[in-house]
N, C-alpha and C positions, 0 to 999 in steps of 0.2 A: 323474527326471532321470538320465540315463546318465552314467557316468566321461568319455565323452568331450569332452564340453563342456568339464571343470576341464581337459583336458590341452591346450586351445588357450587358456584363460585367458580365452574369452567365453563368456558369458552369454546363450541364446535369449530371442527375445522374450519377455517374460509381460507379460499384461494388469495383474495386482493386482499393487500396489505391495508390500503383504504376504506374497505368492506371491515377487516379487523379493528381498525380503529374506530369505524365508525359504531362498531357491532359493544367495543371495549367502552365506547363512551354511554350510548346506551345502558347497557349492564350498571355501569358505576351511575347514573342517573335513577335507575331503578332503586338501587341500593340506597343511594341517598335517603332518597326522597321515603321509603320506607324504613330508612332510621328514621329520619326528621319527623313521619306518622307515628312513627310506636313512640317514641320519648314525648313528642304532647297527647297520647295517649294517657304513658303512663303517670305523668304530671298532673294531666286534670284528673285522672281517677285517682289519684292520690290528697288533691288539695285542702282537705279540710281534717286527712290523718295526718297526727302529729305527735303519732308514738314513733319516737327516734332512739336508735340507740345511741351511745354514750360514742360524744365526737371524734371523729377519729383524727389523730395530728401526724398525718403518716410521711407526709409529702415533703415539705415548704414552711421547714424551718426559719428561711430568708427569705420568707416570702416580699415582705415590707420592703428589702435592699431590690427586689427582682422590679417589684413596683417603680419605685421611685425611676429605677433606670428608666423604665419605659415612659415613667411623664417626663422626660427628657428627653423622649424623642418627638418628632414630629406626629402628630394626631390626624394622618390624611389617611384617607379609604377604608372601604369593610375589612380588609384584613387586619387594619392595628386597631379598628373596633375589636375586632374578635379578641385580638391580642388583650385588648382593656378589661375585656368580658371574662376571656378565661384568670387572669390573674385578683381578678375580685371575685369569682367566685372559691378559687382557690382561698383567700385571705377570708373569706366567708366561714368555710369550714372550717379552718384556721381559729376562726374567733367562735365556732358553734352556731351559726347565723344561718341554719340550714335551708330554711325559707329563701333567704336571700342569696344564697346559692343558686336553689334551683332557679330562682328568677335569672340569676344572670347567665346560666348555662342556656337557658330557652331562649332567650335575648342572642346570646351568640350564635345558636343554631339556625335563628330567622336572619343575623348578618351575614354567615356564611354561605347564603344561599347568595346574597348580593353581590358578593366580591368575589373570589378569584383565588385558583387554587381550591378549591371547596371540599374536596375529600381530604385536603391536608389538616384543614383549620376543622373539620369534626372532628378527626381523628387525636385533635389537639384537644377540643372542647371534652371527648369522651374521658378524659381521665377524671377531670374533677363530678363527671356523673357516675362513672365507675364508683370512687368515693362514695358518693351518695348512697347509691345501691348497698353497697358494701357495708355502709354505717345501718343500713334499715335490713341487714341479713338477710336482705332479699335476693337470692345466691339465682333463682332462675329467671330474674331480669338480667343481673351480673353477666350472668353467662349468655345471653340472647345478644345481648350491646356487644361484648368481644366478639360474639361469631360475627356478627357484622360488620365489627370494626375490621378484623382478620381479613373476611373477604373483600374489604374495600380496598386494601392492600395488594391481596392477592391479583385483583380486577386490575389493579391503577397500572402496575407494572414498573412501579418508579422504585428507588432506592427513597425510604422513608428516614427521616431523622434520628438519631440513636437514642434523643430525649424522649420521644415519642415511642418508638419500638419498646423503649426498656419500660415505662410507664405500663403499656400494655402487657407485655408480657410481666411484670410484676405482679399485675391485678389478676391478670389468669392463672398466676399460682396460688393467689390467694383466696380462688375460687374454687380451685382444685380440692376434692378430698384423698384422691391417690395421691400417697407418699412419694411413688417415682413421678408422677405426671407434676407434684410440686417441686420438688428438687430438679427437675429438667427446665421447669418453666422461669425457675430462679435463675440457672443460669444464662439461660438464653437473655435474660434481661442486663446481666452483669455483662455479657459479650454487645449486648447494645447499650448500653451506656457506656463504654470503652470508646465508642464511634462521635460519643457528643463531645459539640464544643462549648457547649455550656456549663452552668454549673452542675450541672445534674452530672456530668460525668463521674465528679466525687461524690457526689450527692444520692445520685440514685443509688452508684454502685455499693455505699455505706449500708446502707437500707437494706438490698438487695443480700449483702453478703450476711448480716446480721441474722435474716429470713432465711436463708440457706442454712446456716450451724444449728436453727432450730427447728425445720425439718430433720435435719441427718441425726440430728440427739432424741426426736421422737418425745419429749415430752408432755408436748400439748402448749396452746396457745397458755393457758393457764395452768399448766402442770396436771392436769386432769389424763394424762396419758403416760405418766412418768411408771406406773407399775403395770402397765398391760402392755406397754410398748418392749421388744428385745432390748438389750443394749446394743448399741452398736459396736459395731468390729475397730477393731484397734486401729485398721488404718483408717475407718471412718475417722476416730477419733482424731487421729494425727490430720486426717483432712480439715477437719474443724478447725483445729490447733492453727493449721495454717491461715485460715480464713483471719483467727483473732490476730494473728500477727501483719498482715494485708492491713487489717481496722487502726490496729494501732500506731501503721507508716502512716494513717492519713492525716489531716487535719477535719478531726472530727468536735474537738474541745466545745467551739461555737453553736454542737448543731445538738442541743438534749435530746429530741427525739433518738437518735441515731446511738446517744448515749444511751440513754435505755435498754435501746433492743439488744445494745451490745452487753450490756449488766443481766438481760434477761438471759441473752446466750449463753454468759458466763454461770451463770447459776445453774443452768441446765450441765452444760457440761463436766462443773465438781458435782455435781453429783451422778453421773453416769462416770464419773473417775472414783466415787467414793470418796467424797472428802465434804460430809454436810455441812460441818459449819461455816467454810467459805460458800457453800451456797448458798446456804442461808442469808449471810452478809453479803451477798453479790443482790438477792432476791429484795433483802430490806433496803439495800442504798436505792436500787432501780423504784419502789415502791415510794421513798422520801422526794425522790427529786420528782417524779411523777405530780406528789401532791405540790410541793413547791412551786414547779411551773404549771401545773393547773393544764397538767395535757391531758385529757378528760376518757381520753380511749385508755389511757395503759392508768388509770388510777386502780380502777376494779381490776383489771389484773394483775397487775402487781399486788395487789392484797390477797389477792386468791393465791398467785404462786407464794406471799411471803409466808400464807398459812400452811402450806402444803409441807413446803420446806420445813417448816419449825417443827413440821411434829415426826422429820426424819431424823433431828437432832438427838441422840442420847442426851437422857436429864443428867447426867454429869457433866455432858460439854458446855448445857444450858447454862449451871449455877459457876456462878464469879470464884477462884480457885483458892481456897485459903481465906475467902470471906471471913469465917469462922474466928480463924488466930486473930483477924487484924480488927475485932471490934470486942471481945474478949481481954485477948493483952494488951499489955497497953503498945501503942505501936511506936516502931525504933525511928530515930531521927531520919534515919535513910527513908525510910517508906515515906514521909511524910515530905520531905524535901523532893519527892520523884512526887507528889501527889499521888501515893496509891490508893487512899481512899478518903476522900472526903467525909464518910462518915465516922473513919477513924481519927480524924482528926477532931471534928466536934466532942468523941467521946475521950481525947485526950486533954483540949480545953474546958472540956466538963469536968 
């Protein structure tokens, strides 16, 4: 059987079902093993750049809770290595340790050659390199990993994990520049994480659904598309609508990231309803708690979208409503017992 067959990711006819498996395991050995080439490829030709973009906190909000479970479990064979490997690299990026990310991802890729199951446990390791990729905008490695990863899938012939599918198919939306090929890819990721029994099931699909209302509202990662983009159609709109009300049955309170995307969504949507100044304050709270928790991907953009936003604002909506009367006259007990303005009150002590 010739290389070219694995590189379209189908299989020629064979007769023996034995001849098929044995032809299927081939293929997926090829596959492997030419991830496993191109990623310490692209590692050692990378090792001594260290221009990184600003870290991304996309994932693994609970990351630390996900940990702890697992040093509570038994530490036998390469696959709970791998297990050990992917969630330190994961808490890596997490902390901005990008260095020690990709160590621990390369370390994984060399145990899952050892142990067992092996296209599962890359396919597990590939999301926190996706990350990587994704954090250094290097969108034609991004996309080379998923075709790969895709076709291993495709090869293996197994029903894959819903953690794992929705992960991938997230990151393939977020490689995408076609508006429809991202909104299809979003959801295909929320219908796989429907399937997991993990956390991710809330988890991913928070994320997921967040990243969908801001495709459909057009935008821009940073509001950088909010006046060249259409508006969308009213029942886009309501389909949004929907999404926020989905976000809001969840228990999302514990996960900021998730908060965010969802304050980002929100601000895109009043204002493709016309109502800036809740965008604006949906735009500045997602910008505040961004700096507060120190989640290092959405700080710049949430200051990009909070500038964008403010300058849709009419300077009437801008200025405080009667400022004027209440540092002039003198102000009424009422105003002052409701604390309307503090600085009315100094220039009534005054």
């Amino acid at each position: 059987m010739d290389n070219s067959s694995c590189d379209s990711a189908l299989l020629p006819p064979i007769e023996s079902r034995r001849q098929r498996s044995r032809s299927r395991d081939y293929c997926m050995t090829l596959l492997l093993e030419m991830f496993h080439q191109w990623l310490f490829f692209r590692i050692d030709a990378n090792e001594d750049d260290t221009t990184f973009s600003p870290v991304e906190l996309n994932f693994f909000d609970d990351e630390a809770n996900r940990y702890n479970l697992l040093e509570r479990r038994e530490r036998a064979g390469e696959n709970f290595k791998c297990l050990d490997l992917y969630f330190a690299a994961n808490s890596d990026i997490l902390m901005g340790r990008i260095e020690s990310a990709e160590m621990h991802v390369r370390k994984g890729f060399k145990t899952a050659k050892r142990g067992v199951k092996t296209s599962l446990y890359y396919l597990l390791l590939a999301s926190p390199l996706a990350r990587i990729h994704h954090m250094r905008r290097d969108i034609q490695a991004l996309q080379y990993q998923l075709d790969i990863c895709f076709q291993i899938i495709e090869i293996s012939g197994r029903t894959m994990p819903g953690s794992i599918l929705g992960w991938l198919f997230y990151m393939k939306a977020r490689a995408e520049t076609n508006t429809a090929e991202v909104i299809r890819y979003f959801k295909r990721a929320i219908d796989a994480f429907k399937t997991s029994v993990t956390q991710d099931k809330d988890f991913g699909t928070g994320h997921a659904l967040c990243r969908l209302a801001i495709a459909i509202l057009g935008c821009g990662e940073e509001a950088d598309t909010v006046d060249s983009v259409v508006t969308p159609t009213p029942s886009k709109l309501r389909e949004v609508k929907g999404y926020f009300e989905r976000l809001e049955e969840m228990e999302i309170e514990q996960c900021i990231v998730i908060k965010i995307l969802f304050l980002m969504a929100k601000s895109d949507y009043y204002t493709r309803t016309l109502n800036p100044v809740e965008a604006l304050k949906n735009a500045e709270h997602a910008h505040k708690m961004a700096v507060k928790w120190q989640c290092l991907e959405f700080v710049e953009v949430t200051k990009k979208r909070k500038e964008v936003y403010a300058a849709k604002v009419p300077e009437e909506e801008k200025q405080p409503k009667h400022m004027g009367d209440i540092i002039i006259r003198r102000p009424t007990n009422c105003a002052i017992a409701f604390g309307e303005s503090a600085q009315a009150k100094q220039v009534f002590n005054d």
